[in-house]
N, C-alpha and C positions, 0 to 999 in steps of 0.2 A: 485385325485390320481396322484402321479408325472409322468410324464414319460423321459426318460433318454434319451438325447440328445449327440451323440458323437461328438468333434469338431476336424477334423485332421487341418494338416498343409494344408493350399492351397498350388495350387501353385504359385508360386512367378515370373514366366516368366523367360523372356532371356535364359533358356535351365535350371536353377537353381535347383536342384534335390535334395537339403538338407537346412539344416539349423542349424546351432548353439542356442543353449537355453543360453541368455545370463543374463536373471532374469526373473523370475517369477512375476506379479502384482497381484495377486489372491491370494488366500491362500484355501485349502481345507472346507468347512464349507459355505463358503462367500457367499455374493446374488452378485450376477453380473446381470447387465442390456443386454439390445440387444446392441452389437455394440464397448460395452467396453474392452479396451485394456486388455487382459490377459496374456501376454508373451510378451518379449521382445526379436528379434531373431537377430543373424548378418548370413548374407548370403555375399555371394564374393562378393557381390556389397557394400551392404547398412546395416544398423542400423533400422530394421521394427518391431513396435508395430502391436503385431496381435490383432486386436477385434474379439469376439466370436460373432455369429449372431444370439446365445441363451441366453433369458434372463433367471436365476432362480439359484439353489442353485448347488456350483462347488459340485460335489462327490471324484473326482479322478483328480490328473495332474499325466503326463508322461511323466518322464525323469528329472534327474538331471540338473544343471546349470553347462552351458559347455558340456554339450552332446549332440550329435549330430543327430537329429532327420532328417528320410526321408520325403518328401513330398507323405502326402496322409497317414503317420503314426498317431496313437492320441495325443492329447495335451491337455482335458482334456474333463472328462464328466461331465455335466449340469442336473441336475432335474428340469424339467420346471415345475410348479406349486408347487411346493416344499418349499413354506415360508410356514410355520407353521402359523396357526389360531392366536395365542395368540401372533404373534407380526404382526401380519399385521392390519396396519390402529391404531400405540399405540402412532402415533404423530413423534415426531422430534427423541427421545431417541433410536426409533428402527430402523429409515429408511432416517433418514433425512430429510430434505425439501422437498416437494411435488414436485418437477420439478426433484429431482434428486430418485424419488422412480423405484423400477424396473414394465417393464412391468408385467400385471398379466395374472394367470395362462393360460386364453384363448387366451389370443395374444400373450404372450412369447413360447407357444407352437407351431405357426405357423411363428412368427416375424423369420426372419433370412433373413438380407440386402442382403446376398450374395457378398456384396463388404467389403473381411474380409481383405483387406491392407492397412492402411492408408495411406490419400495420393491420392487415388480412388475412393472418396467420399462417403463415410460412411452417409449413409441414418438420424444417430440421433447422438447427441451426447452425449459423455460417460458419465452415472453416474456414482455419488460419490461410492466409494465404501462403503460396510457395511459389519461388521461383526455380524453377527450371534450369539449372547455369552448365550447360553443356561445355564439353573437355574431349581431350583425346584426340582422335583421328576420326577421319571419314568423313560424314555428314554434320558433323558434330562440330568439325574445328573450323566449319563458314562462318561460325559464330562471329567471326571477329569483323562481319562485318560493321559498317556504320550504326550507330545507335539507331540515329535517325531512322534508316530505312526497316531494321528490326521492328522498332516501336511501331512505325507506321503501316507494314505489313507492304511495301514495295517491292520486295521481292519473296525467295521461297525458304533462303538460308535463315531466318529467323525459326520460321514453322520448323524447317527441317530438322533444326539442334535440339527442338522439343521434341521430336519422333514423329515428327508427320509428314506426310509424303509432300514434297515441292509441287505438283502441280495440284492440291490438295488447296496449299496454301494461296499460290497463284490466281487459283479462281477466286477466291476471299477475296486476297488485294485489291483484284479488280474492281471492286464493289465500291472503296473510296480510301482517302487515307486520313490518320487522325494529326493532333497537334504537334507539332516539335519538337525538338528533345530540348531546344533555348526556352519554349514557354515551360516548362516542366520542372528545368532550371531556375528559371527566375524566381515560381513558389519554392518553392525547397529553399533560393536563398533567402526567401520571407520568411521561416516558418519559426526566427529568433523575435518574432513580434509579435505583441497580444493581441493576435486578431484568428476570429473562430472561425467566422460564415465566408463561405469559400466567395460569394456573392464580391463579399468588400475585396477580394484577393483580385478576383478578376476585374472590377471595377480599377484599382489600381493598374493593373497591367495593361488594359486596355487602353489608358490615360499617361501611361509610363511615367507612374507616379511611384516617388521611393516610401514604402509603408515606415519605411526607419525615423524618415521627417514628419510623420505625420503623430500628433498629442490625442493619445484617446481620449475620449469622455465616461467611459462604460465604467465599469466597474472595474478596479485594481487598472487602471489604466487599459481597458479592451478597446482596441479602435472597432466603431461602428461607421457603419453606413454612412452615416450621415457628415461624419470626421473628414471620409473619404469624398465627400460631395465640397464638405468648405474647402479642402483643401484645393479640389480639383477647379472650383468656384476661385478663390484666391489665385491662383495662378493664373487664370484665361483673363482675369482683370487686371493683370499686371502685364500681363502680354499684351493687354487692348490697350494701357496706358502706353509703353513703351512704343505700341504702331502707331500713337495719336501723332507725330510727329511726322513720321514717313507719309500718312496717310495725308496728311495735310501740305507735304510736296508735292506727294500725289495728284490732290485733287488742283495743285497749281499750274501741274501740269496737264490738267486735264483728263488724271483719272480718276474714275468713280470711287468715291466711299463707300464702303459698305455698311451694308442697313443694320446692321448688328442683333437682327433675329436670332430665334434660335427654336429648331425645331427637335422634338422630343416623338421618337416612334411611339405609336400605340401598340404596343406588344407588351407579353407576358400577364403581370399582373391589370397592368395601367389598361391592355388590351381591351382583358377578359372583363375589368371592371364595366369599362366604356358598352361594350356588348351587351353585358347584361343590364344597364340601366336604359339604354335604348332602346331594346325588345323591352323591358317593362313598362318603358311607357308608350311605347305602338299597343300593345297587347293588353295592357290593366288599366279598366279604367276608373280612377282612381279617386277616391274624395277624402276631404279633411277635418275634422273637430275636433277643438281641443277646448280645454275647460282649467280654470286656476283650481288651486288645492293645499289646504294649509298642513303643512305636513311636520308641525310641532309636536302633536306627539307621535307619530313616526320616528322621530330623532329619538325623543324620549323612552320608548320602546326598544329601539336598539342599544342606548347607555343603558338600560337595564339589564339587556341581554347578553352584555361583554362586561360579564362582573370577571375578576381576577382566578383564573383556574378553569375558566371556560371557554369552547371554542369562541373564536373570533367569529363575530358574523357581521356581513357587509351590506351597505345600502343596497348596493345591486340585488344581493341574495332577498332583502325581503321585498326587492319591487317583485321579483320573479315570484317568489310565491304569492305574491298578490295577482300578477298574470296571470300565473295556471289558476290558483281560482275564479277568474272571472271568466277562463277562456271553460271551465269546465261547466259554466253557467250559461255561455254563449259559446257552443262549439262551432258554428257556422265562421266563426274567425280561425278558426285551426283546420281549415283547408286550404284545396289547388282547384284549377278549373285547368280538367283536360280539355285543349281546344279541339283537339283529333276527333273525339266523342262527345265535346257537347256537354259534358257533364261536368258537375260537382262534387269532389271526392274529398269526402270528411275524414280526418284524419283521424284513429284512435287514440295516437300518444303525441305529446306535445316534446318538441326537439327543439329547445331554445338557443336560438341565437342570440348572440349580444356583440355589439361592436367594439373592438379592440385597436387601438392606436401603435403601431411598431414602427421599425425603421423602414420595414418595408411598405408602410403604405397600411390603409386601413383594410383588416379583416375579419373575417365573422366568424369564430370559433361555436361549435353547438355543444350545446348543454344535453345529453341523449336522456330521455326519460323525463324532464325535466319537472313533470309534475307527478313525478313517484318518490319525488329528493324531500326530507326537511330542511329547513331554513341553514342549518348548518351545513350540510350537504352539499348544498347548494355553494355556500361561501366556497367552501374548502375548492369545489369545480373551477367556480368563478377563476380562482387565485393560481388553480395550476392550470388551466390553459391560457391564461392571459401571461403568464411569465414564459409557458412554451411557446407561445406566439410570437413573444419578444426575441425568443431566444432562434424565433425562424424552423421551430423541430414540430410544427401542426402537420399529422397525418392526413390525408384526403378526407377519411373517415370522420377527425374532428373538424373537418371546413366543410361537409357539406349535410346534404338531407335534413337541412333544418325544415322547420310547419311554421315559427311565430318566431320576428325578430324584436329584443328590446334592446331600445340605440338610447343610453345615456348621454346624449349631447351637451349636458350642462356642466360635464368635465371640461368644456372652450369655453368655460364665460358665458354661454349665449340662453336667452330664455327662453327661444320655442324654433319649430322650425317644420316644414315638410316635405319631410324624405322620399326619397322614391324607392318603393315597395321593392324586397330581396326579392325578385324573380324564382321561381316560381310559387311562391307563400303569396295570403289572401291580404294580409297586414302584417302593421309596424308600428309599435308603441312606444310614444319617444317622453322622455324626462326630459326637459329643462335643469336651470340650475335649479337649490333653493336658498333664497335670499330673506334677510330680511325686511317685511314691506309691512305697511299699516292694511288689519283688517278687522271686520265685525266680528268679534269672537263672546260668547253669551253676552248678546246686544250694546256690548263697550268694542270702542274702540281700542284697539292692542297692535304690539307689533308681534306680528308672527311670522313664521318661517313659510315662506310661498313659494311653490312650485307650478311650473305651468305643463299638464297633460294633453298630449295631441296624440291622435289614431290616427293613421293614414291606411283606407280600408279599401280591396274590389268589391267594387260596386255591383258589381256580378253574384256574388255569395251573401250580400246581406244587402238588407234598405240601411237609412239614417237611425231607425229607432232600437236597429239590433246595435248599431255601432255607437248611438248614445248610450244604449244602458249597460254594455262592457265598460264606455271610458265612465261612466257615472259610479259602475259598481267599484273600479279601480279610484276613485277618488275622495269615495268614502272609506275604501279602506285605507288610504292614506292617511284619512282626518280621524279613521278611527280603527286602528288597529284589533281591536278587539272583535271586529265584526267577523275577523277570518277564521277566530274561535268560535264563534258561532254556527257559523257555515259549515264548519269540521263534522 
């Protein structure tokens, strides 16, 4: 006898209290295994495949795509022993290959990893999916009901063609219904265009924007995000030019023009960002110093260190190793202040952050370890989570628990700047560009390569003179490289 397994949203950490449905991997009907990804979700941080921690036949999903589901809300219900007799054990036709069959009924009714995030190590891995295609007579030949109502779990003939009792099913239904069989449609008829992140898909859809008309920028022609914004951009101004006319009968005849605003929700990313800069600054209070620094042989350092046959190593990688050792001379900037308790908790290892520019907006990838890495090490981190960033595929794991953020601002052009502190870290040491500018270099004037260094530090965890002599010790080793051999 089945018995009916409900799967909610966990939670996802860092305070994260929803989540976006941003595709469905399941389909109502389906046999799903222990552990296999069922949903696809964007939370403010990251892009998270949820596996379900029950194996056996889906009855019900909840919620649309694009809707926005609470944590600890459902996401769908499972029948654990729930294959039907007559296709269990009929070979390849019904379940695929033996390594990808689902648990059965007596272990998928107790199997649940309990680690339902990927990323968090997932006790098995996912089988193939199967669908279920019921035939014959009985219970079986309701099938033919509507798509629609199948997918959406509206009534009981869907559950039932999969072996599960109708008012089994019914109670599920009840609980809500998902998207369409037309939006479902529509991707599918996109899926002849270079485009990856389900993000832009639905962006499209939502705007009933044809991705066929649209010229990627990305690579090999990928439409990104941003392809989808001009487009969406070009069109609403071609539509406001076309009403300029009506509008202006309008207002002759005495109706109102419209103001031409335009408002943007704070949710998801945009939300979460907004949140967390405004409790850091009610809560840290925060001060600033920054200091110039000739970083001519810094450059010169790294053209020695990228000779032909060698790792690549990148400016970021050696400011980081100039961070961690300074933070390892001044650990009072590599902590948190629990407000609960009053206290100041010194962190043992340094988890670096760094700011990363994507289509979705700016985010913080962490460097784990960061001062256990070499200078290469280091590089090689920089370069694969910055292009998984891009690429929108950051686990929760690499977007959070950072201790010490370093924000290269001088990739915009700009020479200084003061950030507001990544909640909940003590500071934020920020790069400028480096340009060439006239300085006193062994008492002649010269042009050298100038960079401007700013700390932005709680002033709770340290006075000015712990946070001058970090940004001092980081500035001489800019001017001199050599010093970090020493320290060694």
């Amino acid at each position: 006898m089945a018995v009916v397994r409900e799967f909610t949203l966990p939670d996802l950490g860092e305070g994260l209290t929803e989540a976006t449905i941003v595709q469905w991997m399941v389909e109502v009907g389906e046999v799903v295994a222990v552990d296999q990804p069922v949903v696809e979700v964007e939370t403010a941080k990251a892009m998270v495949e949820v596996p379900c921690p029950y194996g056996g036949v889906v009855t019900a999903r909840f919620g649309a795509e694009g809707a926005e589901v609470p944590v600890g809300a459902p996401l769908v219900t499972v029948a654990v022993g729930a294959v039907p007799d007559d296709l269990a054990g009929t070979g390849p036709s019904a379940h695929g290959s033996g390594a990808g069959a689902p648990a059965g009924p007596a272990d998928a009714a107790e199997a649940g990893s309990g680690n339902v995030l990927v990323g968090y190590g997932t006790s098995a891995a996912a089988a193939r999916r199967r669908r279920i295609r019921p035939g014959g007579t009985g219970p079986a030949a309701g099938a033919s009901r509507p798509a629609e109502q199948v997918a959406a779990g509206q009534d009981s003939s869907g559950a039932e063609a999969a072996g599960v009792p109708g008012a089994v099913a019914a109670a599920g239904a009840r609980r809500g219904a998902n998207g369409s069989a037309a939006a479902r449609a529509a991707e599918a008829g996109s899926r002849t265009v270079a485009v990856i992140s389900p993000l832009v898909r639905r962006m499209a859809r939502e705007h009933d924007l044809d991705l066929r008309e649209v010229t990627g920028s990305g690579r090999d022609g990928l439409i990104l995000r941003t392809d989808v914004e001009c487009a969406i951009r070009t069109r609403q101004e071609h539509a406001t030019a076309g009403a300029g006319v009506t509008d202006a009968v309008g207002a002759a005849a005495g109706a109102a023009a419209p103001t031409g605003e335009e408002r943007i929700p704070l949710r998801g990313m945009l939300g979460a960002a907004a949140e967390k800069f405004s409790r850091s600054r009610r809560e840290i209070p925060e001060a600033t110093c920054w200091v110039d620094a000739d970083a001519t042989e810094l450059l010169a350092a790294r053209r020695a260190m990228n000779v032909p046959g060698a790792p690549k190593v990148s400016l970021l990688a050696l400011l980081a190793r100039i961070t961690t050792a300074a933070l390892a001379r001044f650990p009072q900037l590599n902590s948190t202040v629990d407000t609960k308790t009053q206290e100041i908790v010194r962190l043992p290892a340094v988890h670096l952050g760094f700011a990363a520019q994507t289509d979705r907006g700016l985010v913080v990838p962490v460097v784990r370890d960061a001062h256990a890495r070499t200078v290469e090490d280091l590089s090689a981190e920089f370069a694969r989570l910055t292009e998984t960033a891009r690429e929108g595929g950051l686990s929760l794991a690499e977007l959070t628990h950072g201790t010490f953020t370093l924000n290269n601002y001088g990739v915009f052009g700009v020479d200084g700047s003061t950030p507001i502190i990544n909640h909940p870290e003590a500071a934020m040491l920020g790069v400028g560009r480096i340009a060439a500018k006239p300085w006193v270099h062994d008492g002649e004037l010269a042009v050298r390569q100038v960079v401007q260094l700013s700390l932005t530090f709680d002033h709770r965890v340290c006075d000015g003179g712990t946070a001058g002599g970090f940004l001092r010790f980081v500035a001489d080793c800019v001017e001199q490289p050599a010093l970090l051999l020493r320290g060694m």
